[in-house]
KEKOL-556392 format. One record per residue (C-alpha): y, x, z. Coordinates in steps of 0.5 Angstrom, whole numbers, padded with zeros to 4 digits, always signed. Each point is the difference from the previous one (the first is absolute). Example, Ala and Ser with C-alpha at 12.3 -4.5 7.8 and 13.67 -1.06 7.14 Angstrom:
2
-0009+0025+0016+0007+0002-0002
***
This chain:
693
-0055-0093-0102+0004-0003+0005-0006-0007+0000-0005+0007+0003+0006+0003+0004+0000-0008+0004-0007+0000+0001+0000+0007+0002+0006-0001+0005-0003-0007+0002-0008+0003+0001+0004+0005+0004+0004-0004+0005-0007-0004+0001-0004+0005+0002+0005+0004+0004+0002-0006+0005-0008-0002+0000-0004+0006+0001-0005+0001+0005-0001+0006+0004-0007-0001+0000-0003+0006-0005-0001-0003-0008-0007-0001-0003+0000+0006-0006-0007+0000-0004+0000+0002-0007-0003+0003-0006-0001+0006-0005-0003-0001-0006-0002+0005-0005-0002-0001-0008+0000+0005-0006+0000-0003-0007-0003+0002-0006+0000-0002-0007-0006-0001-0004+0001+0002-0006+0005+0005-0004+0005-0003-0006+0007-0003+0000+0002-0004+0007+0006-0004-0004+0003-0001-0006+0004+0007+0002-0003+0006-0003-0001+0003+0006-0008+0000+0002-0005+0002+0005-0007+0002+0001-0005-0002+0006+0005+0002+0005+0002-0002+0007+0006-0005-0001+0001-0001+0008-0001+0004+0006+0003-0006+0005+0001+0000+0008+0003-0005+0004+0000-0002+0007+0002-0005+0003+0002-0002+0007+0001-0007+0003+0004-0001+0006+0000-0007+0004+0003-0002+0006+0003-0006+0004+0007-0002+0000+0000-0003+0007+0008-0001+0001+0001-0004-0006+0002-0008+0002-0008-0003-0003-0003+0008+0001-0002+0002-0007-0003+0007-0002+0000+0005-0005-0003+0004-0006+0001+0006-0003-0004+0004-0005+0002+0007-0003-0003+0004-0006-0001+0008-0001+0000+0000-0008-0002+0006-0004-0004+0001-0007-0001+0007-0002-0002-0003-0007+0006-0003-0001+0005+0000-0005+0008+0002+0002+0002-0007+0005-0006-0003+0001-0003+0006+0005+0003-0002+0006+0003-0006+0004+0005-0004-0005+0003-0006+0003-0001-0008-0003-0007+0004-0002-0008-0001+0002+0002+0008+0003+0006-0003+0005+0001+0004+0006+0002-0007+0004-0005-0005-0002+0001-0006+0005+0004-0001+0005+0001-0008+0003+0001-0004+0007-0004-0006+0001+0003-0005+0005+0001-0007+0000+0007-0005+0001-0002-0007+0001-0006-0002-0004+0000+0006-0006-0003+0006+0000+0004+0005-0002-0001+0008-0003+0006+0003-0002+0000+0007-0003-0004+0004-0005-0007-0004-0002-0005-0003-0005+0000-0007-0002-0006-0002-0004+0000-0007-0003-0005+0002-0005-0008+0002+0000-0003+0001-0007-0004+0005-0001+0004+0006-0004+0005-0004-0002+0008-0003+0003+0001-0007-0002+0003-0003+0007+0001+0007+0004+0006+0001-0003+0005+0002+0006-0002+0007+0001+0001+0005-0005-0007+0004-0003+0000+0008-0003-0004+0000-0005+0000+0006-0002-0007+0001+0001-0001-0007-0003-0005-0004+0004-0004+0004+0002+0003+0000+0008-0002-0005+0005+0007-0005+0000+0000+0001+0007+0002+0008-0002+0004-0002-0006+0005-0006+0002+0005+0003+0002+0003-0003+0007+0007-0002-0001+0006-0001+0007-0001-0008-0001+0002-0006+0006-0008-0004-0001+0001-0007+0006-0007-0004+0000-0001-0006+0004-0004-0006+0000+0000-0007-0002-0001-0007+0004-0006-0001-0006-0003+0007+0002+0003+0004-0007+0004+0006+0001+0007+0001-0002+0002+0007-0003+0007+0003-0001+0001+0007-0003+0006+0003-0001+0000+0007-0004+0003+0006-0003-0002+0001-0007-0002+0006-0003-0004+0001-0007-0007+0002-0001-0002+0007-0001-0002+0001-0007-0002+0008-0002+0006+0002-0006+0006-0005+0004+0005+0000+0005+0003+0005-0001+0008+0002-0002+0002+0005-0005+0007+0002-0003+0001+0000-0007-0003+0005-0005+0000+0002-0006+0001+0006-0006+0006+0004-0001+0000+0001-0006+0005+0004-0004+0002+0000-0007-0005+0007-0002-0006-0002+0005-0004-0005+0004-0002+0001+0008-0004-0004+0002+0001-0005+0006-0001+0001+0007-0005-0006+0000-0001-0005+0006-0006+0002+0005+0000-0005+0004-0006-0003-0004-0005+0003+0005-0002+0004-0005-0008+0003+0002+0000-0007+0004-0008-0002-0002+0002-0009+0001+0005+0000-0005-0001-0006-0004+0001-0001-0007+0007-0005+0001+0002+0005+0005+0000+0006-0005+0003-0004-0005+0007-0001+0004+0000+0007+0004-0006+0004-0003+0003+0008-0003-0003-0001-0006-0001-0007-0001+0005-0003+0004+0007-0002-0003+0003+0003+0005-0002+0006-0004+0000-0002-0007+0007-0002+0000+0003+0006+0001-0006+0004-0004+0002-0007-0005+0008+0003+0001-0001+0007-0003-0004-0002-0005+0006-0004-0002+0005+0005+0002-0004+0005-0005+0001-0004-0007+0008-0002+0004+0000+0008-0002-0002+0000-0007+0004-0007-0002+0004+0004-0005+0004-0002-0007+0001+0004-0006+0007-0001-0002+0000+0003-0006-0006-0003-0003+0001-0007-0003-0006-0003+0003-0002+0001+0007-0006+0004+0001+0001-0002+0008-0002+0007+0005+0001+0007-0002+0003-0001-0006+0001+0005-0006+0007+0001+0000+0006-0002+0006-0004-0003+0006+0003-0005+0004-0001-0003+0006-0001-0008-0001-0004-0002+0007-0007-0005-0001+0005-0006+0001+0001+0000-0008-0009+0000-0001+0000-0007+0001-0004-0002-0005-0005+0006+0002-0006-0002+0004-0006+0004+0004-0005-0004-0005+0004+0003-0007+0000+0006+0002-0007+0000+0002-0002-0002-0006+0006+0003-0005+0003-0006-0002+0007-0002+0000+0006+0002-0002+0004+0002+0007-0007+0004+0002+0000+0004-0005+0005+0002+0003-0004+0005+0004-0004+0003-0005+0003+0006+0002-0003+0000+0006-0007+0000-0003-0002+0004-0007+0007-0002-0003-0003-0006-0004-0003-0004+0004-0001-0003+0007-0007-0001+0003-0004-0002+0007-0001+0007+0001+0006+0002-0001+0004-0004+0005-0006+0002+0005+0000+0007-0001+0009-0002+0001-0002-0002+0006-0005+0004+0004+0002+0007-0003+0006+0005+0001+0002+0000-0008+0000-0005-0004-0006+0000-0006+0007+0004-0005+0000+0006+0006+0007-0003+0001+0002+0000+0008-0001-0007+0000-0006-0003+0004-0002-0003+0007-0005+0004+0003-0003-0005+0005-0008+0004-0002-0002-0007+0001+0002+0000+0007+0002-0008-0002-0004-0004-0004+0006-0002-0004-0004+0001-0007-0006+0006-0002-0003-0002-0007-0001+0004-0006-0001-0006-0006+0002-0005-0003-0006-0003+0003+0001+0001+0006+0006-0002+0001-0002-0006-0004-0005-0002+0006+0005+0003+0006+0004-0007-0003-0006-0005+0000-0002+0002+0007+0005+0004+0004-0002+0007+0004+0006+0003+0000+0007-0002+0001+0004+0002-0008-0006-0006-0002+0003-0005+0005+0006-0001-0004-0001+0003-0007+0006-0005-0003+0006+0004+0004+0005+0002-0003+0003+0008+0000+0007-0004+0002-0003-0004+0006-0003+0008+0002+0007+0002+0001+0000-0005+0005-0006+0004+0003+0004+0009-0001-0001+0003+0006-0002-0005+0004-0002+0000+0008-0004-0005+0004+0000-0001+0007-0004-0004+0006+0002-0003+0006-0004-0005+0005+0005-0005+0002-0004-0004+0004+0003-0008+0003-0001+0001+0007+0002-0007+0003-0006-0002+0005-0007-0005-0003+0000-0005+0005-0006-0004+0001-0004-0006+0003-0008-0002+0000-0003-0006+0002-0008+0000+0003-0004-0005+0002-0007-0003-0001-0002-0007-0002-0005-0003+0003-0006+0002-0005+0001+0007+0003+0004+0002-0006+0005+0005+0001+0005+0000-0003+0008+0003+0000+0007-0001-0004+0004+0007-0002+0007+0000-0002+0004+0006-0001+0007+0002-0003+0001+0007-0001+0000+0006-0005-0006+0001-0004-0003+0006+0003-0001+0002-0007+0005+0004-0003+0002+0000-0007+0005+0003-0004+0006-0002-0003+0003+0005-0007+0007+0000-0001+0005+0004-0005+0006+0004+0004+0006+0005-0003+0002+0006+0003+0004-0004+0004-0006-0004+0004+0003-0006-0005-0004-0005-0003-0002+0000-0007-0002-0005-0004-0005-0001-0005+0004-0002-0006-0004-0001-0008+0004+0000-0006-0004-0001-0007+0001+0003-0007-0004-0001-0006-0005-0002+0004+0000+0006+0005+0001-0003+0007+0003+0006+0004+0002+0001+0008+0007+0001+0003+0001+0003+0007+0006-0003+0003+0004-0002+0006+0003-0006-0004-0006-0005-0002+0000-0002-0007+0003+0007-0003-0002+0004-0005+0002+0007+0002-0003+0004+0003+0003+0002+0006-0006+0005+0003-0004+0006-0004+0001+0004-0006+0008+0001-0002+0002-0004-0005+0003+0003-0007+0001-0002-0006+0001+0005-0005+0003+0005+0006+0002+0007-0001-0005+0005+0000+0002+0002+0007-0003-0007+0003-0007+0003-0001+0001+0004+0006+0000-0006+0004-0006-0003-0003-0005-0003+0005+0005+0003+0005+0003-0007+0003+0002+0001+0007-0001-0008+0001-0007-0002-0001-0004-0006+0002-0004+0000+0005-0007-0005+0001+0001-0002+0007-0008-0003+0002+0003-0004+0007-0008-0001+0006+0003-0008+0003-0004-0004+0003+0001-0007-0002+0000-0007+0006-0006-0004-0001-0002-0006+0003-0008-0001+0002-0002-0006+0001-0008+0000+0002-0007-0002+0004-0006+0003+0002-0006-0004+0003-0008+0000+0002-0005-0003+0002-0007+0001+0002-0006-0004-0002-0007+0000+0003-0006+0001-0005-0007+0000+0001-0001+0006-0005+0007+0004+0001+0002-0002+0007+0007+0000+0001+0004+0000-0007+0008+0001+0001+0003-0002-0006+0007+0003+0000+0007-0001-0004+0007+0003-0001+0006-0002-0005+0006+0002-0001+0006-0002-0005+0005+0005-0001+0007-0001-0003+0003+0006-0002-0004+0005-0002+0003+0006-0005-0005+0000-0005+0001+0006-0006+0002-0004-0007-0001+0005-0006+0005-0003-0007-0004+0004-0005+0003-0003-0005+0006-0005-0001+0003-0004-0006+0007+0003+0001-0002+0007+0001+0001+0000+0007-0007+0004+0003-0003+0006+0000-0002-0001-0006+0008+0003-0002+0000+0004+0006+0003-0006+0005-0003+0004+0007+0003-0005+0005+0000-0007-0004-0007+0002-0002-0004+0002+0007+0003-0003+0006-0002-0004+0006+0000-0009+0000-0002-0004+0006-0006-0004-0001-0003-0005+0004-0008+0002+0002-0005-0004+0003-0007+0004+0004-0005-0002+0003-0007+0003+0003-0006-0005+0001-0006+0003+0004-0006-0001+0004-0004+0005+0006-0006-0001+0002-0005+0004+0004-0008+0002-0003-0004+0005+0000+0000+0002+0008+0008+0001+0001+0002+0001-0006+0007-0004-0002+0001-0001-0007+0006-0003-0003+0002-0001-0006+0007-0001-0004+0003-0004-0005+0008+0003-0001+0005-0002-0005+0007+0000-0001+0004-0005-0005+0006+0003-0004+0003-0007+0000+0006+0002-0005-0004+0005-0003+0003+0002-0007-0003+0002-0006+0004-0002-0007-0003+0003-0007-0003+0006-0003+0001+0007-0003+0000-0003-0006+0006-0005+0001+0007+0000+0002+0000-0001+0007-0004+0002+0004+0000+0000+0008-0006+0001+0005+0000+0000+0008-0003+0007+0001-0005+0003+0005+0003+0002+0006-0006+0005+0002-0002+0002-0008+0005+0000-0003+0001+0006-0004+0004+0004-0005-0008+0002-0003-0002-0007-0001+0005-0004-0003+0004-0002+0006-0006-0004+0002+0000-0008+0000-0001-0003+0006-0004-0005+0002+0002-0008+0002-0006-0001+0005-0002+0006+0003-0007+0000+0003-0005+0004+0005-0007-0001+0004-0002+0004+0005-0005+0000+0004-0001+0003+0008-0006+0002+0004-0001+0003+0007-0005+0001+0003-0001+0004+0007-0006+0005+0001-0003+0004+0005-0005-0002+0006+0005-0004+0004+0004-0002-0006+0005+0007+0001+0001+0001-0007+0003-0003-0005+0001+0001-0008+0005-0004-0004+0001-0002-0008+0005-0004-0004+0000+0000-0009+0007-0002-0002-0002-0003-0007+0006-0001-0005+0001-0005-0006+0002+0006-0005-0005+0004+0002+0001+0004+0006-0004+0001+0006+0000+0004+0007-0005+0000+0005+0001+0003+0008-0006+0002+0003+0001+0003+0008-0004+0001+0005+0002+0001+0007-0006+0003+0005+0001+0000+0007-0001+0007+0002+0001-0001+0008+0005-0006+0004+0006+0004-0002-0001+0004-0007-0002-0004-0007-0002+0004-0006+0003-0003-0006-0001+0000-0008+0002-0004-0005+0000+0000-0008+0005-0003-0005-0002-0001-0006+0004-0002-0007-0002-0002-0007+0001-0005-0006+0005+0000-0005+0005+0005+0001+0006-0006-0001-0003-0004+0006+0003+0002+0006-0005+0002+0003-0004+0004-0006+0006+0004-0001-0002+0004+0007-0006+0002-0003+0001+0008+0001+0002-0003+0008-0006-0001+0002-0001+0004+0006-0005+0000+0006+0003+0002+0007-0003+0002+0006+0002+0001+0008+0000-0002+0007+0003-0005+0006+0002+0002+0006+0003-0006+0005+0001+0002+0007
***
């Protein structure tokens, strides 16, 4: 990045014109914490599991340099802090030092000097704006890894960033503070990582399973549900696209014609075969061919029993090697993907009123809008914006003592969000076009917005010779969904306050605030269903789960007091307000549209709905214990709206002036579609050791 390699270069020439010859101060510290979860089951929605097992066997160490800079013109000095990473426990890229990581080799290194009447630190740092208890409203200008949820200290998880932060003080005794830094996004377990474009190979006598997408973090135990439903191998439309393309490809291969026969009795005829694609089955749904209704979809009634079409029927076409005639005509993906595992009518009938598995999200797709889909590929790439966040913040105290400051930030939302579009094998745009026939809505791919010929998937055929069936399912230019990771420019506007008052029961009550407004959040929007057959419903991915700007509005209220012989406790009101949150219709109307759940949703419940308020309490104590107050044991419950919660408990106890023995214990329950409840098999008890010297 060439911001971090003018930083670096700036931070160099500094340091190497001012440092002193006197030795540096180094201190340091290793840390040593073992994990283990409390049960045994399925960690995620994945289908892997796991028992009570160790998940981390974790050691860093730590080392701090500080020195003068006495050549500088106002002198100055220096901070440098460096970590040795390694986790036994680990999945593949997360045992060692990574960069822009919680695990970062070069984890600050800044100048402090001053010019006229500012404070300046230039280089890599932390700022933090905002102090709420397991939550960041206000410190929005470091990155955080998440991948261990909350469950780290914020001083541990905020990532530092290179950054030019200048304080100075006001004639009415306020601070004034400008922040220029690099952006980077947060780090969330399952994103944030490139991969090429993959799919099946399919060939006119077989179907080879595509070389899925890894980079999901597959065996990542923080796997959030929103997450899985992106990247996730078995759940993640990353996969299920080209999982979705062989099944296309499957019934490509058998869109055959008899042309000898007066009526047409679709794929494996009696008498002449020939090739007609899946563009003619335009007046054939997922739905009918479900249910053995239509007049197209019976059609593939030899791809069944030869008189009917069923559920059960298309799912074993899907999951197994030969299609329920014994014909070479089936997907083979073994459930590897939830694309549709039902055995009934009844089944299938309540996979469409609540949706589990993805041939329920769009039962009115038609086979023609599946030949968009033959063979089709998918791709993931992190296109991240990386001009730099600018900021201001104002503090100051009003005469009563409250406390109180005004924060300002313009820069990219650390929190990445993805972007689909459709590509041909040229890298070119398609778009997403619809036409309509005796009621039946159907998709088009094409380079030429509005046209109605399909200019990716199955080969195109009408009546063919028989030699055309070899090329059936077999098209060199497929459609690939390309999912984009952007981070999206938003404005922060924002405050925080506090202020201490005196009681006679109580002592002193700090009452505390922040707020802030943020224009420009990219919130998922789901269209279920719409009048004019452009949504999922009909098989429209990219009109139907995309990404739109909102306006949000959080806030946290709290109060801090000191009872039973040093305990502090505090308590927290927090919410954030979806000021253009979406919610138009129902299931049973013709249009339905909905803002989803960014962490919960899932193809397992129905692509849940989120919430237009979303709330949470919290509650804190610490509290030291020991002869002289050398110990101390600390406890924060998150409780959710919808039902989740999360309780921390740690304790530090002070083995010696240099050595701490540290436990801590995580524990998540509630709802399964809360945010928090579907970490229940997470719960995890972790055990280890300080060393500062």
């Amino acid at each position: 990045m060439k911001n971090m390699k003018l930083y670096c270069a700036v931070f160099s020439a500094i340091f190497a014109t001012g440092l002193t010859y006197a030795n540096p101060q180094v201190s340091g510290k290793i840390t040593h914490e073992s994990a283990q979860f409390l049960s045994s089951g399925n960690p995620r929605v994945s289908s892997t599991t796991h028992g009570e097992d160790t998940f981390k066997t974790e050691t860093s160490a730590r080392i701090y340099i500080d020195g003068e800079l006495e050549r500088l013109p106002n002198g100055g000095s220096y901070h440098v802090e460096i970590q040795g990473y390694h986790n036994g426990e680990a999945i593949d890229g997360h045992d060692d030092n990574e960069e822009y990581t919680q695990r970062e080799f070069l984890r600050e290194a800044y100048v402090d000097t001053t010019t006229s009447n500012w404070n300046v630190r230039l280089g890599k740092q932390q700022v933090v704006w905002g102090t709420a208890d397991g939550a960041k409203l206000l410190d929005v200008i470091n990155p955080t890894d998440y991948t261990e949820m909350a469950q780290n200290q914020m001083e541990d998880s905020r990532i530092p960033i290179w950054m030019l932060n200048a304080e100075t003080q006001t004639p009415n005794g306020g601070n004034l503070q400008f922040v220029i830094s690099e952006s980077k996004s947060n780090v969330m377990a399952g994103l944030g990582d490139s991969s090429d474009s993959r799919g099946g190979n399919g060939t006119a006598s077989a179907v080879v399973q595509p070389n899925y997408h890894t980079n999901s973090d597959t065996g990542h135990p923080f796997i959030l549900k929103g997450v899985d439903t992106i990247t996730g191998k078995r759940y993640g439309f990353l996969n299920m696209a080209p999982a979705m393309g062989l099944a296309a490809q499957v019934f490509d291969r058998g869109a055959l014609y008899d042309s000898n026969s007066t009526n047409s009795d679709g794929p494996m005829g009696s008498a002449k075969e020939d090739y007609v694609s899946l563009q003619g089955y335009y007046k054939a749904t997922v739905n009918e061919f479900a249910t053995n209704s239509g007049v197209q979809a019976a059609g593939f009634r030899p791809f069944c029993d030869g008189s009917s079409t069923s559920a059960d029927c298309l799912s074993k076409i899907i999951n197994n090697s030969l299609a329920p005639n014994g014909a070479n005509f089936g997907a083979y993906n073994q459930n590897k993907q939830e694309l549709l595992n039902v055995s009934s009518l009844a089944e299938w009938n309540a996979g469409k009123a609540s949706p589990t598995q993805m041939f329920h999200y769009m039962p009115e797709a038609t086979f023609a809008t599946f030949d968009n889909f033959v063979n089709m590929k998918s791709s993931y790439s992190v296109e991240h914006n990386k001009e730099p966040n600018i900021g201001t913040r104002y503090s100051n105290s009003l005469e009563d003592g409250t406390n109180y400051s005004i924060n300002l930030l313009y820069g990219n939302d650390p929190n990445p969000y993805i972007e689909m579009e459709w590509l041909n094998g040229n890298g070119e745009h398609l778009y997403e076009n619809l036409s309509t026939s005796d009621g039946y809505q159907t998709l088009h791919l094409s380079t030429t917005e509005g046209s109605t010929t399909n200019t990716v998937g199955g080969k195109a055929g009408s009546d063919t010779s028989a030699s055309d069936y070899a090329l059936a399912g077999t098209t060199t230019n497929v459609a690939t969904l390309a999912m984009k990771e952007k981070l999206n420019k938003v404005l922060n506007i924002g405050g925080s306050f506090d202020k201490t008052i005196e009681t006679d029961k109580f002592g002193p009550v700090v009452l505390r605030g922040e707020a802030v407004y943020q224009k420009g959040v990219m919130k998922p929007v789901i269209v279920r269903k719409d009048a004019t057959g452009r949504d999922l419903n009909h098989g429209f991915l990219v009109s139907s789960v995309k990404m739109e700007e909102a306006d949000i509005f959080k806030y946290v209220l709290g109060m801090d007091i000191t009872a039973l012989t040093n305990m502090m406790i505090s308590a927290q009101f927090i919410q954030e307000r979806n000021l253009d949150y979406v919610d138009i219709g129902s299931s049973s109307e013709d249009n339905w549209k909905y803002t989803a759940d960014m962490a919960s949703m899932h193809v397992t419940n129905n692509l849940l709905k989120g919430e237009e308020n979303k709330e949470f309490v919290s509650l804190f104590l610490s509290k030291p214990f020991g002869e002289s107050g050398q110990h101390r044991w600390n406890n924060i419950t998150m409780f959710e709206d919808t039902g989740g919660r999360w309780n921390r408990f740690d304790v530090e106890y002070t083995i010696n002036d240099n050595a701490l023995g540290i436990l801590e214990l995580n524990k998540y329950w509630g709802d399964d579609n809360s945010q928090f409840g579907q970490l229940s098999k997470q719960s995890n008890v972790q055990v280890g050791m300080k060393y500062t010297f």
